[in-house]
VOPAGU-2260 file (C-alpha; in pm, 1 decimal, decimal comma):
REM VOPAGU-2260
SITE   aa  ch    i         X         Y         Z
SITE  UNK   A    0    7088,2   15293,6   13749,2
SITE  UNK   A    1    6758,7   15321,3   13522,2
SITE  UNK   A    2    6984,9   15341,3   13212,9
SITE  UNK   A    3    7164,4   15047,2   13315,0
SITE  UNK   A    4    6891,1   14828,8   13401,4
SITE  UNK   A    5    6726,6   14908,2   13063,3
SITE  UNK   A    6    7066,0   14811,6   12872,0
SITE  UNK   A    7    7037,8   14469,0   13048,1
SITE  UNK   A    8    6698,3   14396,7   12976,8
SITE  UNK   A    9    6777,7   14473,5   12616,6
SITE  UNK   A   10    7098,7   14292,8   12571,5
SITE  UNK   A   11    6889,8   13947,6   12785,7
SITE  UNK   A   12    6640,6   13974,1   12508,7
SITE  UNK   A   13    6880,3   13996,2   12201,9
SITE  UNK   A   14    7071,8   13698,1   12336,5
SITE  UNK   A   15    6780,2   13478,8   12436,0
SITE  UNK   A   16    6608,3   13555,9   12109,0
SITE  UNK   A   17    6917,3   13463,4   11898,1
SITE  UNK   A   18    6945,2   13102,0   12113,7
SITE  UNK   A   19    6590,1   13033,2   12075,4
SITE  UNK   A   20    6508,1   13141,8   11711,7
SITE  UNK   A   21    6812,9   12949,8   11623,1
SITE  UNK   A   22    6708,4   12597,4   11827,5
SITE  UNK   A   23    6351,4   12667,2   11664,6
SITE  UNK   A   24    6550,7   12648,7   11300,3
SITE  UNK   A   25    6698,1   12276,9   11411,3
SITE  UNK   A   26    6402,2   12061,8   11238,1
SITE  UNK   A   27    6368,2   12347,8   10896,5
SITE  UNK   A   28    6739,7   12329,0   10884,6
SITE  UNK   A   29    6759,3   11996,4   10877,6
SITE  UNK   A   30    6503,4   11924,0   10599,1
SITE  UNK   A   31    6667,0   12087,1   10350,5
SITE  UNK   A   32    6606,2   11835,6   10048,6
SITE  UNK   A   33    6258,6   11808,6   10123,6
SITE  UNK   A   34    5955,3   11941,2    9914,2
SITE  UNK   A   35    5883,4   12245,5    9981,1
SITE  UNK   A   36    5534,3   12214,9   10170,6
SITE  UNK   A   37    5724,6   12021,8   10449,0
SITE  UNK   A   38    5995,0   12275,7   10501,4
SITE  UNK   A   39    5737,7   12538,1   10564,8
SITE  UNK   A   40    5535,7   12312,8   10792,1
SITE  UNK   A   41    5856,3   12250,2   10999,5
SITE  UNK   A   42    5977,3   12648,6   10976,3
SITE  UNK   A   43    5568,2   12772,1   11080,6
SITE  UNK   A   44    5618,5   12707,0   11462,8
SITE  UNK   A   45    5921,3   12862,0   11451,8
SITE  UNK   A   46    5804,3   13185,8   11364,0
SITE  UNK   A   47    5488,4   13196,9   11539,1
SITE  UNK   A   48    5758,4   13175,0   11827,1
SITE  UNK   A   49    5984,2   13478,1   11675,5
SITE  UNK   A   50    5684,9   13676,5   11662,6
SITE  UNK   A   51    5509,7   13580,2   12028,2
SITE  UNK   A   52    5878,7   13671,5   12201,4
SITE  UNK   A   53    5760,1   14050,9   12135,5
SITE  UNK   A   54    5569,7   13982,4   12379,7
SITE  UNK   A   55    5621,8   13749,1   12622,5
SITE  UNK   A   56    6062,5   13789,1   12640,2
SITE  UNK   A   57    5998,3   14102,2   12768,4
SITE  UNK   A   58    5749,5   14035,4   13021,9
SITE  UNK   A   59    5899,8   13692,8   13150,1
SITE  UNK   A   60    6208,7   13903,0   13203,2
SITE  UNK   A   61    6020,2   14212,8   13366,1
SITE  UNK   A   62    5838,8   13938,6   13615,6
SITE  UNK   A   63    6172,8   13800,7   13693,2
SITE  UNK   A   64    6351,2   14083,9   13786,8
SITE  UNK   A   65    6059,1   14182,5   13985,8
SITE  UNK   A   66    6071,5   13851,9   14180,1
SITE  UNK   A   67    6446,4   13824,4   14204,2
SITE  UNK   A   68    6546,6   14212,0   14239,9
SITE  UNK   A   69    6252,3   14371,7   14327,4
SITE  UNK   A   70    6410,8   14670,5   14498,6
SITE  UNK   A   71    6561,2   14777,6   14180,6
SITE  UNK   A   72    6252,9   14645,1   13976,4
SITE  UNK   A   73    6124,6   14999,7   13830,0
SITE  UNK   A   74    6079,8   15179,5   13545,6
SITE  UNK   A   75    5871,2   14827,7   13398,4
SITE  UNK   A   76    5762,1   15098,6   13095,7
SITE  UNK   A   77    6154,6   15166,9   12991,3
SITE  UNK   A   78    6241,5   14834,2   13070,5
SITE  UNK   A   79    5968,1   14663,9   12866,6
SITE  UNK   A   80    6040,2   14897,8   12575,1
SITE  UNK   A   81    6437,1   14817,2   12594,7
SITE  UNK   A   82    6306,9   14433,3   12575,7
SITE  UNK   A   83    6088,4   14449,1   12282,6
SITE  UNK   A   84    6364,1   14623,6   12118,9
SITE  UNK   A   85    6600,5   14386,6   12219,4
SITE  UNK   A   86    6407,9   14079,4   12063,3
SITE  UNK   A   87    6323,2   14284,0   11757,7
SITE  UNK   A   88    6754,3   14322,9   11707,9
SITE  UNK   A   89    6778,7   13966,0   11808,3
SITE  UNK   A   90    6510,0   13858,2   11528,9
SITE  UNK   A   91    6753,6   13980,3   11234,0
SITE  UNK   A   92    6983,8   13641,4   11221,4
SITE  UNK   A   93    6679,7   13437,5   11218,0
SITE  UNK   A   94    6505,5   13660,0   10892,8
SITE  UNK   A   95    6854,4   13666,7   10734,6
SITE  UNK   A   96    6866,5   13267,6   10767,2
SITE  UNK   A   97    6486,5   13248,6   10627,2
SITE  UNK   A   98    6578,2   13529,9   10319,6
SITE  UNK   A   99    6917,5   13478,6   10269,6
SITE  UNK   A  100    6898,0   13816,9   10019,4
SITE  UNK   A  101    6809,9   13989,2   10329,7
SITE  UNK   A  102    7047,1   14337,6   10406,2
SITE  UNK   A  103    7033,6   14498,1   10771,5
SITE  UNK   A  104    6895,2   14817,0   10626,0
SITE  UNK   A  105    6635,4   14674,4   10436,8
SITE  UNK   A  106    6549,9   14435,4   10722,9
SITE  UNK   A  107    6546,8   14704,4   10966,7
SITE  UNK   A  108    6313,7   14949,7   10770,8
SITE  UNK   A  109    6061,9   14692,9   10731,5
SITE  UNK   A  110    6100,5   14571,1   11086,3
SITE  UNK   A  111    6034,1   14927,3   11243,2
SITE  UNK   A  112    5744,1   14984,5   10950,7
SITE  UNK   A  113    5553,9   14618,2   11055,9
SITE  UNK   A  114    5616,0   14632,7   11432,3
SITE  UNK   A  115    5498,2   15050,7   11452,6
SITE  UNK   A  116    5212,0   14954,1   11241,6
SITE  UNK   A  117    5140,6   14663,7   11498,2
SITE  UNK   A  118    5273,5   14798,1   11827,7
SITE  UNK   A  119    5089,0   15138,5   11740,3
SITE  UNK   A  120    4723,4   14976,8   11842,3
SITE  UNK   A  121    4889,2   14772,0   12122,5
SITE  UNK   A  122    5053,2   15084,9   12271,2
SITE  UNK   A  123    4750,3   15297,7   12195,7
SITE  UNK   A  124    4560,3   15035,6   12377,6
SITE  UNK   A  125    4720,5   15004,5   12693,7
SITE  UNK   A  126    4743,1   15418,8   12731,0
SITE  UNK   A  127    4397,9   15400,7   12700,5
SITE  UNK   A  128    4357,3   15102,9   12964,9
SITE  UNK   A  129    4584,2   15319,5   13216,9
SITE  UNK   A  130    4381,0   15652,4   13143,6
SITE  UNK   A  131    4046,0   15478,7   13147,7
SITE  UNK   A  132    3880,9   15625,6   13475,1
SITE  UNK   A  133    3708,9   15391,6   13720,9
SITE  UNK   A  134    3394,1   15546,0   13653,1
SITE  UNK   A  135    3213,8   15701,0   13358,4
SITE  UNK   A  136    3211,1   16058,7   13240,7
SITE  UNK   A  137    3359,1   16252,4   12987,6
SITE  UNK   A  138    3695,2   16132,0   13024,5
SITE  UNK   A  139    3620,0   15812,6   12937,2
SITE  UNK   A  140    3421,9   15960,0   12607,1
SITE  UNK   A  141    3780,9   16100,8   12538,9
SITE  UNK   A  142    3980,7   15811,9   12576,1
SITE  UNK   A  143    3753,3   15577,9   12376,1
SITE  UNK   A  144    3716,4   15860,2   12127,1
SITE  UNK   A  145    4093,5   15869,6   12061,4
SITE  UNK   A  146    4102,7   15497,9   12042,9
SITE  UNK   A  147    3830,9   15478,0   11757,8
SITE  UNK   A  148    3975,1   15780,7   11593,6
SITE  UNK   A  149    4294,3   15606,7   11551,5
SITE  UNK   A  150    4153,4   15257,5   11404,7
SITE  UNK   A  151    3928,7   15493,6   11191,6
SITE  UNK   A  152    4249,7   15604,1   11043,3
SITE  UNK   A  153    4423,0   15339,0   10993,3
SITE  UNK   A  154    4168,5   15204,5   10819,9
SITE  UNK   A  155    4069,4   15456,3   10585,6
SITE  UNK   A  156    4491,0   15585,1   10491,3
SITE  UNK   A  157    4701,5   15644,4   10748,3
SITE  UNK   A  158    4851,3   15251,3   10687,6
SITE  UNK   A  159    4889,3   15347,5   10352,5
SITE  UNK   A  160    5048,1   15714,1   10395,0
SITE  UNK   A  161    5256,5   15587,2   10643,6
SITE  UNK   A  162    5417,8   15321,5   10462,5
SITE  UNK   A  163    5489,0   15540,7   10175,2
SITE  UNK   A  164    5622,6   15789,7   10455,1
SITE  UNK   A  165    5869,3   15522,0   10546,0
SITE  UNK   A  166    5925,0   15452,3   10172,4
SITE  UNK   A  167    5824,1   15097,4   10178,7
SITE  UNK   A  168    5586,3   15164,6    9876,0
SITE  UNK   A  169    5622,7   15399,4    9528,0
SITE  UNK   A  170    5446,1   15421,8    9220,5
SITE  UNK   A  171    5432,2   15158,3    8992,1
SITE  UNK   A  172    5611,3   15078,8    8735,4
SITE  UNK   A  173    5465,1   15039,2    8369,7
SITE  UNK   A  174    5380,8   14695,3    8371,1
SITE  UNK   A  175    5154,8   14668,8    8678,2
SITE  UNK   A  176    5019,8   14948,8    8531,2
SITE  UNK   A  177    4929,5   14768,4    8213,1
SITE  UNK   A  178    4862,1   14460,7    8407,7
SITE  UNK   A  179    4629,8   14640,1    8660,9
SITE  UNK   A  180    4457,6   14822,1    8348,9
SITE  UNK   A  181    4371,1   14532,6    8149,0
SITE  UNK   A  182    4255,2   14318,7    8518,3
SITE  UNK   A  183    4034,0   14602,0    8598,8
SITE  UNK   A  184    3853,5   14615,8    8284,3
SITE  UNK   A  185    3784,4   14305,7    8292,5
SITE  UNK   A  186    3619,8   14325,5    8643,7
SITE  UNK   A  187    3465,4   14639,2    8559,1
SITE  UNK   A  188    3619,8   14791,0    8880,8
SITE  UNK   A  189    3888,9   15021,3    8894,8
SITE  UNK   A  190    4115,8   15074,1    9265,5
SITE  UNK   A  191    4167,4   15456,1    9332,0
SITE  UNK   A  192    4541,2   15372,6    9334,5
SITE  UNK   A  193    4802,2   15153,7    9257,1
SITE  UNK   A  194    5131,0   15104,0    9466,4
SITE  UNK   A  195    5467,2   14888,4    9446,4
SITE  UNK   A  196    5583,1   14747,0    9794,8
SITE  UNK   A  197    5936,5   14690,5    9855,6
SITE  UNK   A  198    6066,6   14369,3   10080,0
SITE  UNK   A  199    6196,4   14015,1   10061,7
SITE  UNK   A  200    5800,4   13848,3   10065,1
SITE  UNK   A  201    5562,3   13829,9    9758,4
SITE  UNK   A  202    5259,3   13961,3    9875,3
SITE  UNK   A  203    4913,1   14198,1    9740,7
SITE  UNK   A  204    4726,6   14378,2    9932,6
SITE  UNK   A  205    4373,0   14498,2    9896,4
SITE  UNK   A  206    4227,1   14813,4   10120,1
SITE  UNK   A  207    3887,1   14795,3   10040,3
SITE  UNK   A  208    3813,1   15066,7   10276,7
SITE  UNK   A  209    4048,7   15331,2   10061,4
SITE  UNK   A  210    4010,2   15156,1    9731,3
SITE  UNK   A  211    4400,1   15105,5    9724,0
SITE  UNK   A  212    4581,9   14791,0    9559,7
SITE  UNK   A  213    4973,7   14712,8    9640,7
SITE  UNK   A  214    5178,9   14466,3    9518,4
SITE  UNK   A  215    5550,2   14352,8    9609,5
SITE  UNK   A  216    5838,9   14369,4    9398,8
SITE  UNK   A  217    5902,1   14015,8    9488,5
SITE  UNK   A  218    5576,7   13870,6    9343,0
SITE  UNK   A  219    5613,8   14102,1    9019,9
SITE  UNK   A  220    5968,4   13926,4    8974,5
SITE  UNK   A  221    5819,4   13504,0    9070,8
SITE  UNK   A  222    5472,0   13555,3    8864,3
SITE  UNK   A  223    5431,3   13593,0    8514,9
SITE  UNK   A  224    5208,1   13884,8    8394,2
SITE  UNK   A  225    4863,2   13612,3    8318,5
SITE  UNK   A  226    4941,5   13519,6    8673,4
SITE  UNK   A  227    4943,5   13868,0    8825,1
SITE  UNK   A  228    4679,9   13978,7    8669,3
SITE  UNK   A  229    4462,9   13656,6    8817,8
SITE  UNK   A  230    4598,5   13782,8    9167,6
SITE  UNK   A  231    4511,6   14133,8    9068,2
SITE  UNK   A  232    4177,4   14017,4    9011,8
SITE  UNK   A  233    4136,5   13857,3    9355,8
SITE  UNK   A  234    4225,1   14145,3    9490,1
SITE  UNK   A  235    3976,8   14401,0    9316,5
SITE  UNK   A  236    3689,7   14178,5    9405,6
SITE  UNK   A  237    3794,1   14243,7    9756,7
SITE  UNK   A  238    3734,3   14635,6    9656,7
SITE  UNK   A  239    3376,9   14540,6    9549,8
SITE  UNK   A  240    3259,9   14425,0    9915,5
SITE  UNK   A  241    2916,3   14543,0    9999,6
SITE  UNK   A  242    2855,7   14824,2   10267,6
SITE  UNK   A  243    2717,0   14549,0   10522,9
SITE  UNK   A  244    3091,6   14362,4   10444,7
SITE  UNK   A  245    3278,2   14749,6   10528,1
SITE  UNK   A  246    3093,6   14734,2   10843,2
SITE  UNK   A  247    3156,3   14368,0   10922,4
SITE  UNK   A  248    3562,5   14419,1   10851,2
SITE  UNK   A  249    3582,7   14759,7   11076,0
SITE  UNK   A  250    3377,7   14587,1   11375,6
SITE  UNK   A  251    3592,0   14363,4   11378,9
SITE  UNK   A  252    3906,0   14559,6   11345,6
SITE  UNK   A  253    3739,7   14698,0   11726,8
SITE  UNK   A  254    3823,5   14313,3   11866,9
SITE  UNK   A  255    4045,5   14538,5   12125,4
SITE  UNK   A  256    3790,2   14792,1   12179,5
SITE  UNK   A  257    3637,8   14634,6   12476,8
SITE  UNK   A  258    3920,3   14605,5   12705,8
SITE  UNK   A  259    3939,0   14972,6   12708,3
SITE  UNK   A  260    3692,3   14971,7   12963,9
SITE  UNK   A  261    3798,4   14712,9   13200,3
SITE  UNK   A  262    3861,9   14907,7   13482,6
SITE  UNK   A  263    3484,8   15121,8   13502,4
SITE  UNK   A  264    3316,2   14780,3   13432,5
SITE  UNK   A  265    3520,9   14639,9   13724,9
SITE  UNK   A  266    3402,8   14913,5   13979,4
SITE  UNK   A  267    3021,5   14873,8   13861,1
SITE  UNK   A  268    2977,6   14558,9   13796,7
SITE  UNK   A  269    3200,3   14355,9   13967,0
SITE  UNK   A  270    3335,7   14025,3   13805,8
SITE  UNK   A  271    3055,4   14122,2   13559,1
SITE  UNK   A  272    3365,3   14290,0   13358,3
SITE  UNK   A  273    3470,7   13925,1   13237,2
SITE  UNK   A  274    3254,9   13965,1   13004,9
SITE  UNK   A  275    3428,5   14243,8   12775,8
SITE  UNK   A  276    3729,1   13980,0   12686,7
SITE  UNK   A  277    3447,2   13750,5   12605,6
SITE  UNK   A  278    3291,6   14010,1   12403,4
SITE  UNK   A  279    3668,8   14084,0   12202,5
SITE  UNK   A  280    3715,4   13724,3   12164,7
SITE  UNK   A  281    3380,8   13700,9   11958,9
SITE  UNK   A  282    3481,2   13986,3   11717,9
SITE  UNK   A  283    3808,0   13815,5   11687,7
SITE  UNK   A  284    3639,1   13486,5   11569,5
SITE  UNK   A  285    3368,1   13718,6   11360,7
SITE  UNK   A  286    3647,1   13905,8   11193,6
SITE  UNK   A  287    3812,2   13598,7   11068,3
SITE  UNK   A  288    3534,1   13400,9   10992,3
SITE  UNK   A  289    3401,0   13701,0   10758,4
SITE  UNK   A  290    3808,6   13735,4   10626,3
SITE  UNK   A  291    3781,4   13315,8   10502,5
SITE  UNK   A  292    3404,6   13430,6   10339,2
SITE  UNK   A  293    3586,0   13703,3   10134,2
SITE  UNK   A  294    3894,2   13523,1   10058,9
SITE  UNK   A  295    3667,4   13251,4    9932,2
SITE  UNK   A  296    3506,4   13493,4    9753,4
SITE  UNK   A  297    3761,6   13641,3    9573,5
SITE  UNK   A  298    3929,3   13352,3    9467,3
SITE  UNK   A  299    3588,4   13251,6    9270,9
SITE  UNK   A  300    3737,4   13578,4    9117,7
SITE  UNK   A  301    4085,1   13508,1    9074,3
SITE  UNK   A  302    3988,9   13195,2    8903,5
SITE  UNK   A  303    3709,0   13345,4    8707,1
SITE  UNK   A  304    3922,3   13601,7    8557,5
SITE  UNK   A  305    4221,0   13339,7    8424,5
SITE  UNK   A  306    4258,5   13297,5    8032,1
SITE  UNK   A  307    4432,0   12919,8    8077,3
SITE  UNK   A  308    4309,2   12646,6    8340,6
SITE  UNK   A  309    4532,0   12640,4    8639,2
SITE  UNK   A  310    4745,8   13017,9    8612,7
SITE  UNK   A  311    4549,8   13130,0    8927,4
SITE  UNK   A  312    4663,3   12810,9    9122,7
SITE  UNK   A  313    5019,1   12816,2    9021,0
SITE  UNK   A  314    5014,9   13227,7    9125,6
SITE  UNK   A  315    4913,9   13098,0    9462,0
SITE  UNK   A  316    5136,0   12849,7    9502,0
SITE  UNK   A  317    5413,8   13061,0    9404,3
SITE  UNK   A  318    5326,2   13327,8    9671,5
SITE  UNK   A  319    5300,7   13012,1    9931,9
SITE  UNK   A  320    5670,2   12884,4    9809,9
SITE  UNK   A  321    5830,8   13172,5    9791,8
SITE  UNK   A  322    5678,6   13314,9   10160,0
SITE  UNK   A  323    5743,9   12983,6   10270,6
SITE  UNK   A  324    5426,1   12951,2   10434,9
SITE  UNK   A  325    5230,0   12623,7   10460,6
SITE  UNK   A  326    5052,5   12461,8   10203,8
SITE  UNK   A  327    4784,0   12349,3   10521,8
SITE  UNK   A  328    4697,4   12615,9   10794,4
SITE  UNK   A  329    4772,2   12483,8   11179,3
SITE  UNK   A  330    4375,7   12543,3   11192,1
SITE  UNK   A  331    4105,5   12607,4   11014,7
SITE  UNK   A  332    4015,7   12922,2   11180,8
SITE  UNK   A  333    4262,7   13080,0   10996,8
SITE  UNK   A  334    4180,1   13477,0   10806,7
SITE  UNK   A  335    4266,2   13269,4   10451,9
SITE  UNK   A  336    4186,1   12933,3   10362,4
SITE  UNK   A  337    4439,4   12613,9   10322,4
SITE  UNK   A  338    4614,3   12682,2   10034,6
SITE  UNK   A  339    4581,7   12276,8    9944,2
SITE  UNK   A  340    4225,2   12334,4    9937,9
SITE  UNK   A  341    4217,6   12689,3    9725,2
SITE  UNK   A  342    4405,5   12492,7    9481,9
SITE  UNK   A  343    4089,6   12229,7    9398,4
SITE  UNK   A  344    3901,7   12541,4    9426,2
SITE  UNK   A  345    4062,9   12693,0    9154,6
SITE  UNK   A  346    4028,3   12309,8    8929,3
SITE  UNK   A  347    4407,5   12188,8    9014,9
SITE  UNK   A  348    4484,8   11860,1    9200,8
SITE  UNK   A  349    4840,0   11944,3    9341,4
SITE  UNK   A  350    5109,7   11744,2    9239,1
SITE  UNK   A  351    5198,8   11618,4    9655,7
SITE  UNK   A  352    4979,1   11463,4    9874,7
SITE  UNK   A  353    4771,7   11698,8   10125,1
SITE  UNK   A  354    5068,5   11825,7   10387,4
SITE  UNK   A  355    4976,4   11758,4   10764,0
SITE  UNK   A  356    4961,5   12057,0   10971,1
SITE  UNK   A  357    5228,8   12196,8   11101,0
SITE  UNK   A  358    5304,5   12160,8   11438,7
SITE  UNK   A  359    5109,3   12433,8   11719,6
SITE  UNK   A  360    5474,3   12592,3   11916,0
SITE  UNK   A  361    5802,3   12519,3   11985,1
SITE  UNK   A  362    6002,9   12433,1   12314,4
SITE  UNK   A  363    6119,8   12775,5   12357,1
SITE  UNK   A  364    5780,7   12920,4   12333,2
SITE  UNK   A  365    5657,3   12654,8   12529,4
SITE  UNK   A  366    5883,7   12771,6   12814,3
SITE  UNK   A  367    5806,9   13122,8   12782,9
SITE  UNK   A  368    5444,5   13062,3   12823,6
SITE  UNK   A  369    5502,3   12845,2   13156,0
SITE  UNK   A  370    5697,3   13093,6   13300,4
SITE  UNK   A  371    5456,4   13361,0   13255,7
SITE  UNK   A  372    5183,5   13115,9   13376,0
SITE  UNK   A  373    5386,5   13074,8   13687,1
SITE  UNK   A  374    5476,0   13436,5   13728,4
SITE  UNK   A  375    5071,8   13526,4   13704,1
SITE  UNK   A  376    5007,8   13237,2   13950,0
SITE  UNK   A  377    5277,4   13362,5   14177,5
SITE  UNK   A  378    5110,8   13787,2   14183,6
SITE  UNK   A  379    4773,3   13602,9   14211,7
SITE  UNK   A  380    4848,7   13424,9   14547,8
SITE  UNK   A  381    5057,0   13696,3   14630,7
SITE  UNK   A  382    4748,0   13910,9   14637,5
């Protein structure tokens, strides 16, 4: 009956993934011959929604079966994991309609790569939130330990060593090499290593913690080598961050941390333990508001480092296109800043006018988050 139960969870979530990443496609589908910036304004809601159903598909449906079939409502742990997985299979149309280059295998190695990567802290947090004892002691030195030893090492390699454990990144070939050579002279900063990332997005990334650089095939096929190099040069200044920076980023990597102790703060303090998502909420803000100074930062860098006006610009903007990400962030809270305005930054007007912003959810995720509003409301007066 367990086995069965989980199957059904799994094949609701697959199916109501596929209907509502496909209605959330309707308005970039049907704006094919506009510019650019406007088709990834319409396709942003979208996948916020694709990438909130991890979470809340497999909860609405746990609640529901709970308040519809509640004598065969166990096993929420199996179920929930059955769910996830199902939305995860469902996802692959709506990437594949994105990427049209996309193949399952690809897809599906960088799917279980990104969501273990980002499921890892979830899961390690809520183990951690069901261990956590009601009071303190030693066991709740050990499961706050384990926590921080994990984000520890995920921030100083194991990201890194994983993904090349997954083969997702390899050495690089000879012309980052060169590229990354002649960038880091110029900085006068050299990254401990250099790696090449497979995938369908053009992307860098900077680990300033490790003093590692990657960089995806896909942007070393859409940039010229002048432009790389400007991007490579953003991203080195990100490896020169002072120590006071290091500390900054990693405290705020610990925006989770808090809720670990939920349930001790409960039993001594009472509804004094409100404060600890307070508490997570302000590293959350502080993380991102010190991500936009560095970004800022290093794009002084990018643009410093350019040999004609405007290469570091068009390198963004080419990274924006091609990811299909907007040209104007939904907020400006946001870990990078609006593309629109990195472009003046860098001493280009854009050829468009400034995009609006693109719009905050979509029906479908709209729907989901009533019905888990009214499933909460529903335990609360229960209780």
């Amino acid at each position: 009956m367990g086995v069965l139960t989980a199957i059904c969870h799994f094949c609701a979530a697959c199916l109501l993934t596929v209907v509502g990443n496909w209605l959330g496609l309707i308005p970039w589908r049907r704006s094919r011959d506009a510019h650019w910036t406007e088709r990834a304004r319409l396709l942003w809601p979208a996948r916020v929604t694709a990438v909130t159903s991890v979470f809340l598909i497999p909860t609405v449906l746990g609640q529901l079966h709970r308040a519809c079939w509640p004598e065969s409502a166990v096993g929420w742990a199996i179920n929930g994991l059955a769910a996830c997985l199902g939305v995860l299979l469902g996802s692959f149309p709506f990437d594949r309609e994105i990427f049209p280059g996309l193949r399952f295998a690809a897809w599906l190695r960088e799917t279980v790569a990104g969501w273990t990567l980002r499921l890892g802290v979830w899961i390690a947090l809520i183990a951690g939130m069901i261990l956590m004892p009601a009071g303190w002691g030693w066991k709740t030195i050990l499961v706050s330990g384990g926590f921080l030893l994990l984000q520890s090492f995920l921030s100083f390699g194991l990201t890194t060593a994983f993904l090349r454990w997954m083969g997702m990144v390899k050495a690089p070939d000879e012309r980052l090499c060169r590229i990354t050579a002649a960038a880091s002279e110029r900085a006068g900063r050299s990254p401990r290593s250099v790696w090449m990332m497979t995938g369908v997005a053009a992307q860098a990334y900077a680990f300033p913690f490790t003093g590692e650089l990657i960089f995806s095939e896909r942007l070393l096929r859409v940039c010229t080598d002048e432009e790389v190099a400007t991007i490579c040069a953003h991203e080195l200044a990100h490896l020169g961050e002072p120590g006071m920076v290091l500390a900054g980023r990693f405290a705020g990597s610990l925006m989770f941390f808090p809720l670990l102790f939920l349930n001790p703060c409960f039993h001594s303090w009472g509804m004094g333990f409100l404060l600890l998502p307070l508490f997570s909420l302000l590293l959350a803000r502080f993380s991102k508001w010190l991500s936009l100074r560095m970004e800022r930062r290093a794009d002084q860098a990018g643009t410093g480092s350019q040999v004609d006006e405007g290469v570091y610009a068009r390198a963004l903007e080419k990274l924006y296109r091609e990811n299909q990400v907007p040209a104007v962030n939904i907020n400006n809270s946001q870990t990078h800043p609006h593309l629109y305005d990195r472009m003046l930054a860098a001493g280009i007007t854009p050829e468009y006018p400034r995009p609006a912003r693109p719009a905050k959810t979509t029906w479908f995720r709209l729907c989901q988050l009533v019905a888990f509003a009214m499933f909460i409301i529903r335990e609360i007066a229960r209780s």
